[in-house]
Structure formats: structure tokens, C-alpha cells
BAFI-3210 file (N, C-alpha, C; in Angstrom, 3 decimals, decimal comma, padded with zeros to 6 digits):
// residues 104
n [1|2|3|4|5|6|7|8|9|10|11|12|13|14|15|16|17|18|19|20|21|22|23|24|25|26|27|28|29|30|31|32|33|34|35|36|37|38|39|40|41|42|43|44|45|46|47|48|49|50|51|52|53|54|55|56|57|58|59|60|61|62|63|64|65|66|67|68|69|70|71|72|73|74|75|76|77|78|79|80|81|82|83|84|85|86|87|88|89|90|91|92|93|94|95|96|97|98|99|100|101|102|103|104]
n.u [000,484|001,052|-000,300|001,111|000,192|000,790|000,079|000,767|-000,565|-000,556|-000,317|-001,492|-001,514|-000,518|001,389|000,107|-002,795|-003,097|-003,019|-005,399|-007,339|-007,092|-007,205|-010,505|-011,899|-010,395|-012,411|-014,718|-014,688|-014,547|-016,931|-018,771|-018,776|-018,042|-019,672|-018,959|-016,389|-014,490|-012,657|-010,547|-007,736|-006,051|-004,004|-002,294|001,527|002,998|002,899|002,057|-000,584|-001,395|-002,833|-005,074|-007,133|-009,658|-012,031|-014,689|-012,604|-010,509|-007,353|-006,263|-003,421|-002,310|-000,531|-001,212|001,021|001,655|002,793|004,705|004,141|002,600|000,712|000,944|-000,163|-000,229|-000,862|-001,243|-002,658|-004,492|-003,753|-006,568|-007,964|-006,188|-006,854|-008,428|-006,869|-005,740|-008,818|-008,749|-006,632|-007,112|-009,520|-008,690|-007,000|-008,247|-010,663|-008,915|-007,524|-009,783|-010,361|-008,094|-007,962|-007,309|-009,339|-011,831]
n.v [-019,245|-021,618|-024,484|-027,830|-029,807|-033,193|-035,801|-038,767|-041,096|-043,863|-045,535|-047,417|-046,555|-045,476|-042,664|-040,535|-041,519|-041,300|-038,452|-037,759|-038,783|-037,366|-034,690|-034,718|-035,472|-033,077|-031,116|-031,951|-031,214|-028,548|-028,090|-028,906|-027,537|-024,840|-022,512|-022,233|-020,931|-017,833|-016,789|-018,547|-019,945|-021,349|-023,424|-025,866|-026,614|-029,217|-031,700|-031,044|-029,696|-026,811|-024,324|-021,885|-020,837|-018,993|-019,318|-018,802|-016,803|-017,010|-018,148|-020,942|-022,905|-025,029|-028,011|-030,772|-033,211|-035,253|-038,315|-041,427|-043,583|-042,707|-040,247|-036,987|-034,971|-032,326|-028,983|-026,270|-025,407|-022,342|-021,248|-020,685|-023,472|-025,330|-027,200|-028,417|-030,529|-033,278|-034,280|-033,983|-034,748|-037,700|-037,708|-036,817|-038,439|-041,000|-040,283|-039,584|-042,368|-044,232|-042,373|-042,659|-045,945|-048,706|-050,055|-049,418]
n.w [-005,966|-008,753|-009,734|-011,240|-013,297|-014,690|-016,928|-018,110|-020,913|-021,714|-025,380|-028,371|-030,955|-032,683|-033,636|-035,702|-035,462|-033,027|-032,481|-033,975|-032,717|-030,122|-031,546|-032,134|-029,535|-027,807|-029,557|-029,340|-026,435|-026,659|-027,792|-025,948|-023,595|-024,436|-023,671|-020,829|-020,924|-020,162|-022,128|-024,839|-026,338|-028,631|-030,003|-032,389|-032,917|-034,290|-033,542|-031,006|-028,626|-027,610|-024,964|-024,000|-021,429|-019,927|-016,626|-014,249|-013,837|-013,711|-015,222|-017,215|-018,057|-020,262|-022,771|-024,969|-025,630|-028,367|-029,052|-030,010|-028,491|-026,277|-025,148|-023,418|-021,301|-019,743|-017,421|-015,981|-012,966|-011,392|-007,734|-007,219|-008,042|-007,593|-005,728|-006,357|-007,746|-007,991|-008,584|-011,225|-012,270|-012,367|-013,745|-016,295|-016,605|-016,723|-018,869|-020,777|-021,573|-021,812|-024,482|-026,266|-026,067|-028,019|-029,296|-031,925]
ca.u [001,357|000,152|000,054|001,277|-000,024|001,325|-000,289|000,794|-001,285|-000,022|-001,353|-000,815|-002,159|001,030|001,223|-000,912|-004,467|-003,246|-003,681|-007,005|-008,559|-007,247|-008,093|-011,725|-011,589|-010,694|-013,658|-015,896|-014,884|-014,655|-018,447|-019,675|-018,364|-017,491|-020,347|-017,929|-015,093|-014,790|-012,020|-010,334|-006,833|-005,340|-002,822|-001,414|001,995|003,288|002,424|002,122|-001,475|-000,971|-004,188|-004,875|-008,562|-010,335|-013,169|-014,488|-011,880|-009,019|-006,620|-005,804|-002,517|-001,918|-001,091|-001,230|001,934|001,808|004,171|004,265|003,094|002,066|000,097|001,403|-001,281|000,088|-001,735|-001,046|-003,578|-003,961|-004,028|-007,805|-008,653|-005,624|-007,405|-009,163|-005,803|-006,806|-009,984|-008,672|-006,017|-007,876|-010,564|-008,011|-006,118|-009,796|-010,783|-007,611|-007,587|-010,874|-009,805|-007,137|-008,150|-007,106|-010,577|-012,394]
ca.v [-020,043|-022,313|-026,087|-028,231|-031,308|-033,471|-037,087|-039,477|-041,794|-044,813|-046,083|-048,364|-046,322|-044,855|-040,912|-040,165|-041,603|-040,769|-037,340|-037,522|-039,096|-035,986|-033,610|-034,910|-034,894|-031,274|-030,315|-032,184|-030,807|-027,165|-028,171|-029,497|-026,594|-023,713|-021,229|-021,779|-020,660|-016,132|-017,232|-019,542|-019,778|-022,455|-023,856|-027,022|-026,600|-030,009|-032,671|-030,769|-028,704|-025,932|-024,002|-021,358|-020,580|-018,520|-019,901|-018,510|-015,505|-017,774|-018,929|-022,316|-022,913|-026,227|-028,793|-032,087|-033,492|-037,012|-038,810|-043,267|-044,657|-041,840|-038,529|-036,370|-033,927|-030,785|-028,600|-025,697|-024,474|-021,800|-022,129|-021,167|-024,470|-026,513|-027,724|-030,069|-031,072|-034,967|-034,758|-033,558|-035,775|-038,403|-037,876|-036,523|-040,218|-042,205|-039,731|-040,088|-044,019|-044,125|-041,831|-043,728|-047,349|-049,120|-050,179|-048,780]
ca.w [-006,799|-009,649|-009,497|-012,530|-013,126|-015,965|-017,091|-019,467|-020,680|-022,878|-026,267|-028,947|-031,519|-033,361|-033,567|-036,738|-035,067|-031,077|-032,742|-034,596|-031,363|-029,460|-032,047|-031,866|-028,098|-028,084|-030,525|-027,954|-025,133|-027,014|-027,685|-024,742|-022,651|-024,870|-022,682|-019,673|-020,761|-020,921|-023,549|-025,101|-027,156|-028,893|-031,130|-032,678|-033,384|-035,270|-032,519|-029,304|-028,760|-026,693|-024,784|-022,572|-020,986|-018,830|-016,275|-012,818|-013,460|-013,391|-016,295|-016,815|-019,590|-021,153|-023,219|-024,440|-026,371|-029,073|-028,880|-030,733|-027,686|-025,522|-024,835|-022,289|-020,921|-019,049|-017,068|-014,891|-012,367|-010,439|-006,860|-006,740|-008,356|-007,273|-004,830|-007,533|-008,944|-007,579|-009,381|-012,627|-012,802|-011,856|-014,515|-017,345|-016,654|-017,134|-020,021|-021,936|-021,573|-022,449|-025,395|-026,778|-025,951|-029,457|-029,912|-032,774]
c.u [000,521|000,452|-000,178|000,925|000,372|000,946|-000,179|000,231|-000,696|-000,861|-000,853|-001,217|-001,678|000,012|-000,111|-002,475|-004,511|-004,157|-004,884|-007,690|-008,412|-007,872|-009,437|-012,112|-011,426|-011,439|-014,590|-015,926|-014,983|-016,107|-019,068|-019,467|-018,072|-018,753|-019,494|-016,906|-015,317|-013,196|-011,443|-009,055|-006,316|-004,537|-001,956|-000,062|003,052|002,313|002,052|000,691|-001,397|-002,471|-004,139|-006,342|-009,125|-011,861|-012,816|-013,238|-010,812|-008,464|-005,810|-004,657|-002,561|-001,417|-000,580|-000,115|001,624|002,549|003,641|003,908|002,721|001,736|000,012|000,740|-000,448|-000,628|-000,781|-002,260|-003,325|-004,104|-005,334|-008,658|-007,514|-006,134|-008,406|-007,977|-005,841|-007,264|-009,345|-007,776|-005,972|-009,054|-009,653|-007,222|-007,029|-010,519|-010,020|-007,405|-008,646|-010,642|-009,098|-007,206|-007,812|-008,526|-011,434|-011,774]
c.v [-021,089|-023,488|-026,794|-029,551|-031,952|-034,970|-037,652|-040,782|-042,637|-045,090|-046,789|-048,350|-046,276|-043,073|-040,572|-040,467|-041,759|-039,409|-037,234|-037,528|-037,728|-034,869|-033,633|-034,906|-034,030|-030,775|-031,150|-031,604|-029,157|-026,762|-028,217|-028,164|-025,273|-022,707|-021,336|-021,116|-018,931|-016,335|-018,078|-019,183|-020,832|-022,752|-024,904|-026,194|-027,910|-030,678|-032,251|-029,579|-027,655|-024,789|-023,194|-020,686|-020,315|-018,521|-019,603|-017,673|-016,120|-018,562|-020,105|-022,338|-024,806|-026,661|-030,143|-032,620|-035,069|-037,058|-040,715|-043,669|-043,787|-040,502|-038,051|-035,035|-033,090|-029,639|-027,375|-024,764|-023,598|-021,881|-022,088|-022,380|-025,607|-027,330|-029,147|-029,961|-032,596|-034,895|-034,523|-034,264|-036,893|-038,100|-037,458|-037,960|-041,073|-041,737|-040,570|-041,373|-044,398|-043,465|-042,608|-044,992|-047,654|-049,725|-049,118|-048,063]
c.w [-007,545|-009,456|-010,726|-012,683|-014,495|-015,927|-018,249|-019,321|-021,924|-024,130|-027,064|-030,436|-032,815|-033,385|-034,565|-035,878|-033,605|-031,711|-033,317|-033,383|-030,822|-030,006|-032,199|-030,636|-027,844|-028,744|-029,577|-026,661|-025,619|-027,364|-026,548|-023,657|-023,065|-024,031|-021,323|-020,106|-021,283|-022,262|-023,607|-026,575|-027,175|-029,994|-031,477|-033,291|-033,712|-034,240|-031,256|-029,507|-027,640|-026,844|-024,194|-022,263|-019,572|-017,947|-015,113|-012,878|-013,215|-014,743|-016,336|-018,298|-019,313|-022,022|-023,798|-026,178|-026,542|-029,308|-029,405|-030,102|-026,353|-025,465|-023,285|-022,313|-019,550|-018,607|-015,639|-014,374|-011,770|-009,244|-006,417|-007,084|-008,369|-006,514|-005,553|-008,936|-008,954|-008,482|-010,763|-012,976|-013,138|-013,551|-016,301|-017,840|-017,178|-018,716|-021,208|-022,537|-022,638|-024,713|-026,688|-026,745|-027,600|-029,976|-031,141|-033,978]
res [x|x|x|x|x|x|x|x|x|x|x|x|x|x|x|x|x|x|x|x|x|x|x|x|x|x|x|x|x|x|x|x|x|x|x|x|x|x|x|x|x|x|x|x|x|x|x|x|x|x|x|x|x|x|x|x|x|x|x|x|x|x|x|x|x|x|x|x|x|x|x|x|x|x|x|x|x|x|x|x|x|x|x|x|x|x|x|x|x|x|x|x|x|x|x|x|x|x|x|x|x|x|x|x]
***
């Protein structure tokens, strides 16, 4: 059985430049990591990015909805890597923050 994890992370950005940050955030992490993944599918459709990728023989779906003062990250594992649903939530929460901070 798969385990869903779902994190919203506040901001104070407004919608238009939550989304840029993310969409630059997803082209970094589609950089930084694209040799892990055996594929990779994705798709903005208006505000909500929707993902689905295969690593270690296991498919992970997603994804991460903007919203005026928050981005809500969605995530379902499966259960061979629920086991680091903690860590990932946990580092997707510090990311994201990070991410979105209104600085800059």
C-alpha cells in the first residue's frame, strides 16, 4: 500500500512569483538529479504541477498545487520508500520554506 504525504508550506509571495520560484525549483531539481530517475513525466496544468517518476524500480506520483498564500506539495509513495516518509517531509517542509522565503 502507498503512503501519501501532503505539505503545505505558507508564503507571502502572491500566486504569480510562488509559481516562478517553484517552476525554477523543479528545473533544479530536474537538473541536479535527472540520471536518477528511469523516467520522468510531468505537467503544469494552470496552477497545480502534476509529476510522476520512476527511481530504484519504484514510482513515485505527485504534485505541488499554488495557491495566494500557499503551496501544497503532495506526494504518494510507495511502501518500499515509505519508510522515509519523515525524512522527505521533513526536508520538502525546509526546502519549500527556504524556497519561498519572500526574500529576494
Amino acid at each position: 500500500m502507498s503512503r501519501p504525504l501532503t505539505v503545505t508550506i505558507p508564503h507571502s509571495l502572491g500566486r504569480a512569483a510562488a509559481r516562478k520560484r517553484v517552476e525554477d525549483g523543479i528545473a533544479q531539481l530536474r537538473n541536479s538529479y535527472a540520471g536518477q530517475f528511469t523516467s520522468l513525466d510531468e505537467n503544469w496544468n494552470g496552477d497545480k504541477f502534476d509529476c510522476r517518476l520512476s527511481v530504484f524500480k519504484q514510482t513515485i506520483s505527485g504534485s505541488v498545487d499554488i495557491g495566494d498564500d500557499a503551496v501544497t506539495v503532495a506526494i504518494l509513495l510507495p511502501i518500499f520508500l515509505s519508510m522515509l516518509a519523515d525524512k522527505v517531509t521533513t526536508l520538502i517542509q525546509q526546502r519549500g520554506q527556504v524556497l519561498l522565503d519572500h526574500k529576494g
